[in-house]
Every structure is written in C-alpha cells, then in structure tokens.
C-alpha positions in Angstrom: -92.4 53.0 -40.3 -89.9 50.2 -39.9 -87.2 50.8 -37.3 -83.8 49.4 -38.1 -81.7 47.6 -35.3 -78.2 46.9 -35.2 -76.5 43.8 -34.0 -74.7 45.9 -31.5 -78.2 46.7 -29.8 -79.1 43.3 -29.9 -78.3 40.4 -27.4 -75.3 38.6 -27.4 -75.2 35.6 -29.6 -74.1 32.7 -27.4 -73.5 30.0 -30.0 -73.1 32.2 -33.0 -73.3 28.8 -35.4 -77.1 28.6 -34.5 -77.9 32.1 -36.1 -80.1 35.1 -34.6 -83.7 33.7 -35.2 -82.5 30.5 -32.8 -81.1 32.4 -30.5 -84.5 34.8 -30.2 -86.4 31.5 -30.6 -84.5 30.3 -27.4 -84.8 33.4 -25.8 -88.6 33.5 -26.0 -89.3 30.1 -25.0 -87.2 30.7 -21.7 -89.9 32.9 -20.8 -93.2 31.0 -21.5 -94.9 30.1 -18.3 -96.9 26.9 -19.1 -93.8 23.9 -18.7 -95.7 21.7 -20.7 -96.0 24.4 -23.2 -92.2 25.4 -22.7 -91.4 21.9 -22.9 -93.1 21.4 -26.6 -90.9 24.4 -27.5 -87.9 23.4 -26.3 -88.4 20.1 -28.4 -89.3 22.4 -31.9 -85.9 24.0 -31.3 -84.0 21.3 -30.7 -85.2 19.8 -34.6 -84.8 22.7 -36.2 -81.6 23.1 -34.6 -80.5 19.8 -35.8 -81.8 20.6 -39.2 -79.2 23.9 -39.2 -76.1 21.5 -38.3 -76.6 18.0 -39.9 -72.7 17.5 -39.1 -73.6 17.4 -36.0 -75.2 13.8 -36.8 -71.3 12.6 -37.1 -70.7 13.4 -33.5 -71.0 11.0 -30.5 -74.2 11.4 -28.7 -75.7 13.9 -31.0 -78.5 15.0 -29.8 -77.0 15.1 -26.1 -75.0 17.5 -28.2 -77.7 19.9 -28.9 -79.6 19.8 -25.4 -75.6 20.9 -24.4 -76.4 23.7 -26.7 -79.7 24.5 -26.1 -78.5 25.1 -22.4 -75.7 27.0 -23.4 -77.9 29.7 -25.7 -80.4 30.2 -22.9 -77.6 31.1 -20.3 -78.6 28.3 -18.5 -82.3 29.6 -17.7 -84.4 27.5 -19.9 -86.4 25.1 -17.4 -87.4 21.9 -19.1 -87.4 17.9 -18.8 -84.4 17.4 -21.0 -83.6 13.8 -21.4 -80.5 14.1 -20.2 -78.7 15.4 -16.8 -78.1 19.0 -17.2 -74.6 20.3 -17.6 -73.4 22.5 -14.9 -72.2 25.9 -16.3 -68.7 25.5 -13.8 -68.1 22.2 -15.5 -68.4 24.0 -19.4 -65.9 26.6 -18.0 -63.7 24.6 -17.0 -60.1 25.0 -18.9 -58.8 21.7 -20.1 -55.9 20.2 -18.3 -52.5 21.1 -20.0 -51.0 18.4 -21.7 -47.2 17.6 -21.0 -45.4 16.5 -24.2 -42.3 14.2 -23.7 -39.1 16.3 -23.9 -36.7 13.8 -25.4 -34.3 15.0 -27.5 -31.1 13.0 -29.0 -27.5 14.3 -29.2 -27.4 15.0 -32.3 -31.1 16.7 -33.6 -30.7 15.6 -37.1 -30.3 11.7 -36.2 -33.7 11.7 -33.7 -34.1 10.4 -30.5 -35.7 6.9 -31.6 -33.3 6.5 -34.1 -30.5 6.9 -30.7 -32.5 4.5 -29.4 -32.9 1.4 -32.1 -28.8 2.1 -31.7 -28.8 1.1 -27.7 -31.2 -2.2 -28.7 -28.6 -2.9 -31.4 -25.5 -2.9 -29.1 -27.3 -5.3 -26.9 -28.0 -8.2 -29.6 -26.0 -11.3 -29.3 -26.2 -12.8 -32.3 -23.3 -11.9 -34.4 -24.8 -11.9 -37.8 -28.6 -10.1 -36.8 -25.8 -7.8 -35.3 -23.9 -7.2 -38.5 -27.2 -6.6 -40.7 -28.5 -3.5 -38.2 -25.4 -1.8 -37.6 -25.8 -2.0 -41.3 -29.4 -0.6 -41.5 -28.8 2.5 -38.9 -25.3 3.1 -40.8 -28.0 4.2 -43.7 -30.8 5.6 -41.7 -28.3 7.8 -40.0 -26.9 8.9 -43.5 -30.4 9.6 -44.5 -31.5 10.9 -41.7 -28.0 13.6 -42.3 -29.0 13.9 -45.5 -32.4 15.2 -45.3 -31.6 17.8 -42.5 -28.5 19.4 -44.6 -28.4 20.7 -48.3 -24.5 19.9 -49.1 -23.5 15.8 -49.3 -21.7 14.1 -46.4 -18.7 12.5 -45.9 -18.9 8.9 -45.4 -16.7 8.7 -42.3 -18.3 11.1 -40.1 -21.6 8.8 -40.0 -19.5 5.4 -39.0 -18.1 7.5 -36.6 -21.3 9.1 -35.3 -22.5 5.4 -35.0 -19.7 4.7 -33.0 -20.0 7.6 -30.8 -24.1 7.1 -30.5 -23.4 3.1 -29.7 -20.8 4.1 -26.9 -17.9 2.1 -29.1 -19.9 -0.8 -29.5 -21.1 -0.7 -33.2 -18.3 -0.5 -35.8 -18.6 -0.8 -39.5 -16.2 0.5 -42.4 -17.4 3.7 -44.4 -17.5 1.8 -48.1 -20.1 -0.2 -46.4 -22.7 2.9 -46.6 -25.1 2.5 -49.3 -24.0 5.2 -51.8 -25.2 8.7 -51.4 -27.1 9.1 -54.8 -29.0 5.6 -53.9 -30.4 7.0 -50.7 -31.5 10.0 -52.4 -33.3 8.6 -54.8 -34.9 6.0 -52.7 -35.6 8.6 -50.2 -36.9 11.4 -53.3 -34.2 13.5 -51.3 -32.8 16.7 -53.4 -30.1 18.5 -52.4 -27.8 21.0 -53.9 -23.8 21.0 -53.9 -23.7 24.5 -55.1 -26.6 26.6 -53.3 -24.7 30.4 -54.9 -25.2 29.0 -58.7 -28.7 27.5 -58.1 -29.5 31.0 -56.7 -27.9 32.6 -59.9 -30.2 30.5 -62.3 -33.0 31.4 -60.7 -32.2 35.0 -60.4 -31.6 35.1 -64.2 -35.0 33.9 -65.1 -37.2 36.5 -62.9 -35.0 39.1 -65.1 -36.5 37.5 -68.2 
C-alpha cells in the first residue's frame, strides 16, 4: 500500500527553483559518511543542478553560483572540497546597505531640476551670440517641458517670465520668440486637450452605443 505525503510533512525547500528530488538528493548526500564518496555526490548534483537552470550559464562565475547554492540547500552541513571558499551563512543574511537617492528637486516640478540647472550654466556664458541661441533653446524646453505636465495650452508670457525668474533676471527673451505651441507638440508627439468636459462627452456617447 502506498502512503501519500504532503508537502506540509515534508522538509522545507530551501531554494524552491531546484525542485524537491534536488533538495532530497542534497539532503541525503549530507549524510553519507565516506568524503570521497560524499565528494563524487556533491559533484553529480552540482551537474544536474546546472542542467535544471541553464540561465544560470549567463551569470558571472557560474558555477561559483551553484556551489553558493548547493551550500545554501544543505543548511550549510554538506562537508566537501568545494573549489571555492565557502560562504559564511552571516555573510548570505546580511541585508543590503540602503541606498540614498539624491533628493533634488527644482522650483517649479514640471520644469526639472537639470533643466534649472542648464539655466544657471547659461547665465554664466560670455559670448553674446552662444548666449542668445540657449536662452532660445530652454525658452522651448521649458514650454515643452509645461506642455507635457498640463492638459490645457500655455500662455506664451508665463514661460519668458519663468526663464527670467529661474535665471535670477539674467536671461531675457520676448514671447513671439517661442517656437509655436502646435510645432512643439508635434515634434514632441505631445496631445493635449483644450476642452477635457466634451472629450469626456464623446467618449461617454459611444459606451452608450
């Protein structure tokens, strides 16, 4: 008569990737006595283990990799000559450092922090011309930059004045020399709608049909 087990009743899978019969294969060679013997096992897993998980072959140091593994699935117990230094269970444990991300943030959200930036280098060129053609340049990344952030057009004279507030007075330039709002939108595959309400009406209309 065949008795049924459950997983439940069973040990706990340590790498649950590897399967049940690699675990139980693990499990048993842990407990041979012979280390030569235990040693030829330990090598059979490791093969079949890398036969179970060829993506594994993409990763740096691959089979370093599975000895890492092998480890890990005996708890630590299994007592061979691996070929390389055994991994100390505190070191596996160990949660990674935190990592700190920068917490720049501009005045204004919509324009960007680098795009504040490029503005301060700008102020500082000397040369009047190179001067004229990037006050130019962030004149229309700042409209863009409006423009993609908000779903109602934008008025010409707030931007130049933006740029003049951002610069700290230093950049000026005149509002008809923006690049026209329907240019930047179709370089910039921008949509945006001028009446939101009807746009919801039309689309309201054709669920009904």
């Amino acid at each position: 008569m065949n008795v049924l087990s459950y997983n439940t009743e069973r040990g706990q899978l340590l790498i649950p990737e590897y399967g049940r019969n690699i675990q139980n294969m693990i499990d048993y060679a842990t407990k041979i006595k012979s280390r030569e013997e235990r040693n030829k096992a330990a090598k059979a897993i490791i093969d079949v283990m890398g036969q179970i998980n060829p993506h594994l072959r993409d990763v740096e140091d691959y089979n370093h990799k599975l000895w890492t593994h092998l480890y890990i699935m005996s708890d630590f117990k299994i007592d061979v000559d691996s070929p390389y230094e055994i991994p100390a269970p505190e070191k596996l444990k160990e949660k990674p450092k935190r990592l700190h991300y920068p917490k720049n943030s501009g005045k204004y959200g919509h324009f960007g922090y680098y795009s504040e930036k490029i503005i301060q280098e700008v102020t500082k060129m000397e040369d009047p011309e190179e001067k004229a053609y990037f006050t130019q340049l962030m004149g229309d990344l700042l409209k863009k930059d409006y423009l993609t952030f908000h779903t109602n057009n934008v008025e010409d004279v707030a931007i130049v004045a933006h740029l003049r507030e951002l610069s700290g007075g230093k950049l000026h330039l005149a509002p008809e020399a923006l690049t026209a709002t329907n240019t930047i939108l179709k370089q910039s595959g921008i949509q945006i709608s001028n009446n939101p309400k009807r746009l919801k009406r039309k689309k309201s209309k054709k669920r009904k049909k």
